[in-house]
Backbone bond lengths (Angstrom), bond angles and torsions (degrees), N, CA, C in turn:
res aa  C-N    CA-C-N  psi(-1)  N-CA   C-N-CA  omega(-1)  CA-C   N-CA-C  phi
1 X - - - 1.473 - - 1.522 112.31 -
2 X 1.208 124.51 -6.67 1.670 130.99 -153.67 0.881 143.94 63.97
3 X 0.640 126.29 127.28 1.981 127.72 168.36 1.328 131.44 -10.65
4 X 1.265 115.07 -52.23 1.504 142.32 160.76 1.615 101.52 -56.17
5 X 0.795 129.26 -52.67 1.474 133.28 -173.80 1.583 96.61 -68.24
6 X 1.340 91.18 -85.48 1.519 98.02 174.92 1.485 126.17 -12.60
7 X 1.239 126.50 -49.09 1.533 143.22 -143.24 1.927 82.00 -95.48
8 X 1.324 115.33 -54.06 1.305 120.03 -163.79 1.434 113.34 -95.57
9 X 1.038 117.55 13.75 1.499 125.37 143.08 1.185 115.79 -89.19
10 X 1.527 117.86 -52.12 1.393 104.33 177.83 1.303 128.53 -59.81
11 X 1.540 116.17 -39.68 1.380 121.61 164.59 1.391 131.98 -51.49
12 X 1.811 123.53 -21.30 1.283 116.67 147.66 1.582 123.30 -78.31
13 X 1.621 113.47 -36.02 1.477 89.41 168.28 1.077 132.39 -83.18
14 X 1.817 127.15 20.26 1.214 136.77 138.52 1.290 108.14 -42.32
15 X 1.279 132.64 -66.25 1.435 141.42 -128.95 1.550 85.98 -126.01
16 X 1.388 135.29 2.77 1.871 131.60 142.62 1.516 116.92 -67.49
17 X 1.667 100.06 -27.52 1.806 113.45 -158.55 1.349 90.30 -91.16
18 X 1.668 102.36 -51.04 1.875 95.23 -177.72 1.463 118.14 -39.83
19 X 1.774 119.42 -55.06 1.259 120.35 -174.45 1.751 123.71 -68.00
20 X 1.837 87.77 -8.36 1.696 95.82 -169.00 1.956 99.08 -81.21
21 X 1.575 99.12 -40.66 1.952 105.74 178.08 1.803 96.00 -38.68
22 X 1.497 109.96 -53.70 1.497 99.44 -169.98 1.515 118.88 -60.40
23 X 0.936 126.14 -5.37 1.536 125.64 -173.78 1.667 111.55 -58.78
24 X 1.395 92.38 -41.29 1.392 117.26 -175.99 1.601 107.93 73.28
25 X 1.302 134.45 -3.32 0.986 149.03 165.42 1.825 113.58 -42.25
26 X 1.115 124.31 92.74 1.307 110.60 -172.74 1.732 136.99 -36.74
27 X 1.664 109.35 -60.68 1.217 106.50 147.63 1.546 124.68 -30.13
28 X 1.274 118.60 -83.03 1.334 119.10 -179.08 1.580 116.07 -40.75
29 X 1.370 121.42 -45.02 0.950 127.43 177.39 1.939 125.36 -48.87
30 X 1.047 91.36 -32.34 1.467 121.28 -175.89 1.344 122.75 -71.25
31 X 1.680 95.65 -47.51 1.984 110.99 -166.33 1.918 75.52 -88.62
32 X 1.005 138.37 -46.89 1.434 144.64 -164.60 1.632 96.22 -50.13
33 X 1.469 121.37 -56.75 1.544 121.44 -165.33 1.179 117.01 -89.74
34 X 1.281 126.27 11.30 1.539 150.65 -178.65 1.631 112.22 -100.09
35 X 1.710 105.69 -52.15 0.817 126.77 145.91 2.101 149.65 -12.47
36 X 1.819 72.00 -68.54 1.734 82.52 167.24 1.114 118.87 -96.35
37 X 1.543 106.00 -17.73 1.842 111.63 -175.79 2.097 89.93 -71.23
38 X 1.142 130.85 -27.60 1.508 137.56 -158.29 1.983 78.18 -85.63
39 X 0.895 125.95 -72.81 1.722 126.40 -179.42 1.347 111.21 -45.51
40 X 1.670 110.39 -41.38 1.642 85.85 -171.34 1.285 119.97 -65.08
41 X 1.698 120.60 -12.21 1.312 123.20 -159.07 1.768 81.35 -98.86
42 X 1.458 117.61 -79.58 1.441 102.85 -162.77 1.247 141.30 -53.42
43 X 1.385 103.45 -0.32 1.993 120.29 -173.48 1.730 79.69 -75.29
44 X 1.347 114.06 -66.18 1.507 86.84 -167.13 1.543 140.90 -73.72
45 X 1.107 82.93 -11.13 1.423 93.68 177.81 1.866 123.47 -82.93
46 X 1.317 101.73 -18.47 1.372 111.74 166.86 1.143 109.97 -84.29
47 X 1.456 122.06 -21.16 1.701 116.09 -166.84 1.718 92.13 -87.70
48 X 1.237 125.26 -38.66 1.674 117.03 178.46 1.330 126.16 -68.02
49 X 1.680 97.18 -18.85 1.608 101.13 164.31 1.408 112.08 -81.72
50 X 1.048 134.24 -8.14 1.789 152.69 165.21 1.549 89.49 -66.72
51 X 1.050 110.39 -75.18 1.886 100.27 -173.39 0.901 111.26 -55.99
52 X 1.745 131.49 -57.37 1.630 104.35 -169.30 1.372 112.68 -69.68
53 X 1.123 138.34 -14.87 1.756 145.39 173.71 1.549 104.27 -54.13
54 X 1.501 122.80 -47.97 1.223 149.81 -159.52 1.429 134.87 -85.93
55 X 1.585 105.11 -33.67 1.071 128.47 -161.36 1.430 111.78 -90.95
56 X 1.358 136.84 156.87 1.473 99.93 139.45 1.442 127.07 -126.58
57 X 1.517 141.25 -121.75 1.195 109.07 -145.72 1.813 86.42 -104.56
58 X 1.348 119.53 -13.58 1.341 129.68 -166.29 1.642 93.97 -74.85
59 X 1.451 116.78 -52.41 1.347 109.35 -167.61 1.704 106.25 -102.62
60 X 0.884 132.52 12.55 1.510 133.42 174.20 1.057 94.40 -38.13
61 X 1.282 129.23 -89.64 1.802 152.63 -133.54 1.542 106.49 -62.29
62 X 1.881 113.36 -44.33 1.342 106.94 -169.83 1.955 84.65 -88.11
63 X 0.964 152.11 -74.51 1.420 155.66 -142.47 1.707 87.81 -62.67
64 X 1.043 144.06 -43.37 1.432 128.84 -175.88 1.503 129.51 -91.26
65 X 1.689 99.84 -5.59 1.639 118.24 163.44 1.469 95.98 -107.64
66 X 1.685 145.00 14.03 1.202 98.95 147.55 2.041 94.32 -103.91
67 X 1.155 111.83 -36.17 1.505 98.60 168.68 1.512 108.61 -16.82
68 X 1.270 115.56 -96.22 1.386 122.25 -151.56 1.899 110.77 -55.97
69 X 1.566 124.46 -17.67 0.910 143.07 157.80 1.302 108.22 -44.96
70 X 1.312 124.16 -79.57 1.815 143.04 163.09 1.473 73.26 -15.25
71 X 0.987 116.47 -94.10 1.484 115.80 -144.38 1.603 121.97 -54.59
72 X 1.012 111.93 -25.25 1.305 113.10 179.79 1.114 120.74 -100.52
73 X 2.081 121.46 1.02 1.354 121.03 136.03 1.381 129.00 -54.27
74 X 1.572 86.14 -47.25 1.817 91.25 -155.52 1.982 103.42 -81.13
75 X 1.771 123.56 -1.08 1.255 123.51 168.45 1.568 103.42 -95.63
76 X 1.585 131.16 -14.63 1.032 118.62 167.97 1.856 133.59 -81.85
77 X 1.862 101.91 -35.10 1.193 104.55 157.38 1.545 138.06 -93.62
78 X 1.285 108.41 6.99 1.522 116.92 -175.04 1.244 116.30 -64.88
79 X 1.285 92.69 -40.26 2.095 116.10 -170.17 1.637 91.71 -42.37
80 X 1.736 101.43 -58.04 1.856 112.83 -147.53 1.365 106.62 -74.47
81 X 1.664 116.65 -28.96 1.103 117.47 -151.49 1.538 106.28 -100.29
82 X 1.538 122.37 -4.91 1.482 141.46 169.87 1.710 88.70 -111.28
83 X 1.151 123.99 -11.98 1.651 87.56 161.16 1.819 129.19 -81.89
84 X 1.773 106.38 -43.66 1.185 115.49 143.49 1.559 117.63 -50.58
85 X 0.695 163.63 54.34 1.716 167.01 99.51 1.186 91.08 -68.05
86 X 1.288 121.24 -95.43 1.422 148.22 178.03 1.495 95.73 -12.21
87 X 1.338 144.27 -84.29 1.310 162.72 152.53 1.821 87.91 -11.43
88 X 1.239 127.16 -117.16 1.210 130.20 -177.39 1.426 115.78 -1.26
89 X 1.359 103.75 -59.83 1.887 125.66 -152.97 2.046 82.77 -71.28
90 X 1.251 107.89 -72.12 1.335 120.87 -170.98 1.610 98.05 123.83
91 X 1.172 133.43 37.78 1.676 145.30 -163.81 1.417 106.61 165.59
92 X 1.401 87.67 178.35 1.383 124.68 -156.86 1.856 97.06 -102.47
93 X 1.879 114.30 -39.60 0.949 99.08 -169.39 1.546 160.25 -59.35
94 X 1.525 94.25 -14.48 1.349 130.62 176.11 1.662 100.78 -62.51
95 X 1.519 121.22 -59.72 1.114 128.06 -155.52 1.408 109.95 -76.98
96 X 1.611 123.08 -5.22 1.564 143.83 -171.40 1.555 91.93 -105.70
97 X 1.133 127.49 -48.35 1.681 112.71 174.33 1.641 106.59 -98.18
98 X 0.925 143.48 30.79 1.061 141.59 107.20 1.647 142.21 -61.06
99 X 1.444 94.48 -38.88 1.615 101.59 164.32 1.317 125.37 -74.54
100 X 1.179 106.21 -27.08 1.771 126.68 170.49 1.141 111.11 -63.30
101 X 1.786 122.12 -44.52 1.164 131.81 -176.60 1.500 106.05 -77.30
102 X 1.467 142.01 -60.63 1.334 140.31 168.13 1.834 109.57 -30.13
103 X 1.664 100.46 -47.99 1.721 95.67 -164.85 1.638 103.99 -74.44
104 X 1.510 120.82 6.91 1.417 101.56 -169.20 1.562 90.50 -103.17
105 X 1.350 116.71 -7.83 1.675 121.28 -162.18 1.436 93.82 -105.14
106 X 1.226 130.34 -12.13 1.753 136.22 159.83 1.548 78.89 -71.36
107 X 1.441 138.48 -96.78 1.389 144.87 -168.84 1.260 97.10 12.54
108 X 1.321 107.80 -64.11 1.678 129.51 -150.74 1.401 103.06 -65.34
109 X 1.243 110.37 -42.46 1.797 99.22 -152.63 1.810 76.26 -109.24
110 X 1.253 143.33 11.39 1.387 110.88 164.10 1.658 94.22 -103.00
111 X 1.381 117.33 -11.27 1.968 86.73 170.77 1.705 109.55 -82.09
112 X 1.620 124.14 4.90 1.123 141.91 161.11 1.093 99.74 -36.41
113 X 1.194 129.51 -68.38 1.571 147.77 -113.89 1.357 98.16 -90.71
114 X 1.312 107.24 158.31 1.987 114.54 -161.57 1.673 80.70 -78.61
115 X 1.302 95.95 168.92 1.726 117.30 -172.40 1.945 92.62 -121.01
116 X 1.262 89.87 148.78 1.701 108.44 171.09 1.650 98.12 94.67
117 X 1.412 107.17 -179.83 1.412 139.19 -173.88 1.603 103.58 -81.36
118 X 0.994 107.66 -38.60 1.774 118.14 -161.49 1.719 119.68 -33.08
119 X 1.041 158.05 122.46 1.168 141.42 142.06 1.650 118.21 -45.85
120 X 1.410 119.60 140.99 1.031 120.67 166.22 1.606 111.40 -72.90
121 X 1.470 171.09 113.79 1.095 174.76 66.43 1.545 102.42 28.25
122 X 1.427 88.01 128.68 1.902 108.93 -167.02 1.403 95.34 -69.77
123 X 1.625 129.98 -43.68 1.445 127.22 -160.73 1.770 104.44 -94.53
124 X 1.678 125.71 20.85 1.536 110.75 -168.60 1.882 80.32 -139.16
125 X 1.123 119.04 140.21 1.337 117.27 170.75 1.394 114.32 -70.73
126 X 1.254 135.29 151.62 1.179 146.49 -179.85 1.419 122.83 -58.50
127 X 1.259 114.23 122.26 1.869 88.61 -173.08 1.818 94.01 -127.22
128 X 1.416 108.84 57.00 1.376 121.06 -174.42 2.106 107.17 -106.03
């Protein structure tokens, strides 16, 4: 299906699972946290196969050290910054439609994303 596809499917049923945790419904609750724990691993890992597909050999190094960077901000402050919500709010729920809301705005900018295998090449203009 591609990458592009790929990335933006998962990123809404990120943010299907987020709204499904609130149900509180056990079942639902369950296939929901299985769910995002299954996204948290493949969102990134499909998006780095997007860079090396994408990249080329001039810009690899800076576009795939700030990629993996992104990521290892936004898994280091997320924890603190949805725990204070949580703290403030007096719940969890705020920080579940918020995450729902972020993964549909990932949605957005990964059906952004150029389509195909191709590298872009530093010396040919882009015709993406």
């Amino acid at each position: 299906i591609g990458r592009r596809l790929a990335v933006t499917i998962a990123f809404v049923s990120w943010a299907v699972a987020s709204v499904g945790i609130l149900t509180g419904l056990l079942p639902v609750v369950l296939v929901s946290t299985v769910l995002v724990g299954i996204m948290f691993s493949g969102i990134p890992a499909t998006i780095i196969a997007h860079v090396v597909a994408h990249a080329d050999e001039r810009s690899f190094g800076p576009v795939f050290s700030a990629t993996t960077l992104a990521f290892g901000i936004a898994q280091a402050v997320s924890p603190q910054i949805g725990g204070a919500i949580a703290d403030w709010r007096g719940s969890f729920t705020l920080v579940f439609w918020l995450a729902a809301a972020v993964a549909l705005i990932g949605a957005m900018a990964a059906w952004s994303l150029p389509e195909g295998d191709t590298a872009v090449r530093a010396d040919t203009p882009a015709d993406h």
